[in-house]
N, C-alpha and C positions, 0 to 999 in steps of 0.2 A: 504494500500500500504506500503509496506515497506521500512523503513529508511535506508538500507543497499545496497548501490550500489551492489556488488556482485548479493546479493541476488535480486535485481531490472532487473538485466540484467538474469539470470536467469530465472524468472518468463517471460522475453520477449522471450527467448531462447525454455521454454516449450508453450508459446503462439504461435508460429508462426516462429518454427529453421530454415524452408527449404527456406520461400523466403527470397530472396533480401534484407542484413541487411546495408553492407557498399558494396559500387560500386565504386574504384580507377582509374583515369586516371593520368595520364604525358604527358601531350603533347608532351615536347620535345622527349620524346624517346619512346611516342607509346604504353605505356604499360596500360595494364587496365586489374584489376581484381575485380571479385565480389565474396563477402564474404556473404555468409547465415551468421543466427545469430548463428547456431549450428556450423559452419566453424569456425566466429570468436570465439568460445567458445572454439574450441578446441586450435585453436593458444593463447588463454589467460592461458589456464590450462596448455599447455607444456611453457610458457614464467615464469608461476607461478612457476612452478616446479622448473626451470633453476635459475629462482631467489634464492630462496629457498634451493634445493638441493647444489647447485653452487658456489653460493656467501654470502652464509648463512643471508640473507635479511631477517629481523626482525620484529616483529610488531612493528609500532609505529617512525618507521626509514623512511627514505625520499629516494625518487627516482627523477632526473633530466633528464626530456625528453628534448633534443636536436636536436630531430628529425625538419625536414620543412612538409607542411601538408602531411601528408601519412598515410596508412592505416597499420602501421605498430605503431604510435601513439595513433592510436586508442588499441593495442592489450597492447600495453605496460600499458597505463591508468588502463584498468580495469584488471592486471596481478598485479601491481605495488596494489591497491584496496584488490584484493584477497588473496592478503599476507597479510594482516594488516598494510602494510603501506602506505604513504602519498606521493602525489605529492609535489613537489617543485620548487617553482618560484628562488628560489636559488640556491645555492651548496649541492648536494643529496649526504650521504652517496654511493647511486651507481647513475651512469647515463648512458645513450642511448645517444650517437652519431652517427652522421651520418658519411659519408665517409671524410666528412671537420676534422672530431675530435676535431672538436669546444668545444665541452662539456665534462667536466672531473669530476669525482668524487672523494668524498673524499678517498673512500674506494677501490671501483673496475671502471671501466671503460668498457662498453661493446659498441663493435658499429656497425653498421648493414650498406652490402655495399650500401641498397635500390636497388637492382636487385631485378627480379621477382621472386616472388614465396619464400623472404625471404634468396636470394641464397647468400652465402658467399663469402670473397671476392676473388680475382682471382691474384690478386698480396701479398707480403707481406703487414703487419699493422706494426704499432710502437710497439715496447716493452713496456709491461703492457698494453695493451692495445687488450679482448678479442674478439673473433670473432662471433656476435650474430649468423649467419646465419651457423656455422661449429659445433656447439652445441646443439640448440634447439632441431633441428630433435630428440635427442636420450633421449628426456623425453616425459613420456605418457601424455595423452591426456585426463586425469583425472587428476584435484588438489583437496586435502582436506587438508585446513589450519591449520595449530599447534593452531594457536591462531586467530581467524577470528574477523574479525571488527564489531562494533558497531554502533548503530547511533550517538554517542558522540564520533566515534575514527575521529581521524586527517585525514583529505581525499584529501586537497589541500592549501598548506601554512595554518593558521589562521581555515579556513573553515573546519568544519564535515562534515561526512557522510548525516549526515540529513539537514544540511546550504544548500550545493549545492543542492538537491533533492528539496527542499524549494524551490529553487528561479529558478528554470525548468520550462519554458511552456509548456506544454503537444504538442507534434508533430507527427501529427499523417497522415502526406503528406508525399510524394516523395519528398525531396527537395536536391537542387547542390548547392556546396557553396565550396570554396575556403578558408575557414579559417581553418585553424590551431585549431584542434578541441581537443589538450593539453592546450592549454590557458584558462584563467578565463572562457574566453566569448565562444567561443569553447567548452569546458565541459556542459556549460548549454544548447547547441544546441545538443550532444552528450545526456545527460544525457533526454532532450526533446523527442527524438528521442523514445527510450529505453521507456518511462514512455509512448508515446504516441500509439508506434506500427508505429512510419513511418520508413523510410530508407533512406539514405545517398548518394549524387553522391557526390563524394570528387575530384575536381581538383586540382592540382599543372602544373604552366606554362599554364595556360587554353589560350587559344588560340581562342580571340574574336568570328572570322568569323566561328567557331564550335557550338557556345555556341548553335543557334536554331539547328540546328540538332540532337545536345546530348539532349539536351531538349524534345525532341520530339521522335528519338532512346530509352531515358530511360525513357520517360513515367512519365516527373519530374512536378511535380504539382506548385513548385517555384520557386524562386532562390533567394538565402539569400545575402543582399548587406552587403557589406565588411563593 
C-alpha cells in the first residue's frame, strides 16, 4: 500500500470511481450532493491546478482550511496533498475560507460562498480576498505535480504522508458522521475511508428527527459519534 496520500486516493479512484465516494447534506438549506471518487478526483485536480497555476502554491508550503464540515474540505485536503504541500492547524501561507472570512493567509486568501455545486459568490467579497467558486471552473480536470510528495513530505502540521496513513483504521462501511473531516481526527476517518473502500455521508446542521431516515435512504452501515 502506498505511503503517499495522493497516490492512496488514487488507487481508491481506479478501485471503485463510479460509486458513492462522499455524500453532503445541510440541513439548514436543503442541499445534498454526492461525489463519486472519480467526481471528487476531478474537483481535486482542477482545485490542484488553481493552487498551483494561480497562486503559485509550492511544495512543502502550508494551506489553512477554514472551511465548517463540507465536502468542499474534503477536495481542498487532498488538492492542498497533490501539490506537495501540507495542511495547517495554523497560519497557511494560502487559506480557504468560508463566507464568515474567518481565515486569512499569509500569502493569498481564497474563499468559497459554500452554494451548490461550488457556485461563487453572488454579492461583492472584501478586497484581496479571491473568489474560489469564479475561478476553478476554468482549470482542467487533470493535475501533474512539478514536485509531488513523498512518504516523508509534510502532510499535516508535524505529521507525514506516511504518520497519518499509519495511524488510519481501515473503513470499509457506509458510514454518517458530522465531523469536520480537515481536522486531526477527521483526516484519519477521511484517510480510513480511502484505504478501506467505504464512503462518507457528511452532515452539517444535521437535524436529529432525520438522522433514521438518512440512515436508512443512504444505506449507512454506522454512525460515527462526535
Amino acid at each position: 500500500m502506498s505511503q503517499v496520500l495522493p497516490e492512496l486516493f488514487a488507487t481508491a479512484v481506479r478501485r471503485d470511481g463510479a460509486s458513492p465516494f462522499l455524500t453532503y447534506y445541510d440541513d439548514e438549506t436543503g442541499e445534498r450532493i454526492e461525489l463519486s471518487a472519480v467526481t471528487t478526483a476531478n474537483w481535486v485536480a482542477k482545485t490542484a491546478n488553481l493552487l498551483v497555476d494561480e497562486y503559485d502554491l509550492e511544495a512543502g508550503e502550508t494551506v489553512a482550511i477554514g472551511l465548517p464540515p463540507h465536502w468542499l474540505g474534503v477536495v481542498w485536503a487532498l488538492a492542498t496533498w497533490s501539490a506537495g504541500a501540507a495542511l495547517t492547524s495554523k497560519t497557511g501561507a494560502l487559506a480557504i475560507t468560508g463566507p464568515d472570512f474567518a481565515v486569512r493567509g499569509e500569502r493569498e486568501t481564497i474563499a468559497s460562498a459554500l452554494l451548490p455545486l461550488g457556485g461563487r459568490f453572488r454579492e461583492p467579497i472584501p478586497e484581496g480576498i479571491q473568489d474560489y467558486g469564479a475561478e476553478v471552473y476554468n482549470h482542467p480536470d487533470v493535475f501533474v505535480p512539478f514536485d509531488a510528495p513523498t512518504a516523508d513530505s509534510p502532510a499535516y502540521d508535524e505529521l507525514t504522508h506516511a504518520d497519518l496513513i499509519g495511524t488510519a483504521e481501515p473503513i470499509a462501511d457506509r458510514i454518517l458522521t458530522t465531523r469536520d473531516l480537515t481536522t486531526r481526527d477527521g483526516i484519519r476517518v477521511l484517510i480510513g475511508a480511502i484505504i478501506g473502500g467505504g464512503s462518507i455521508v457528511l452532515c452539517r446542521h444535521l437535524d436529529a428527527a432525520k438522522l433514521d431516515r438518512r440512515v436508512a435512504d443512504e444505506k449507512v452501515d454506522r454512525v460515527l459519534e462526535d
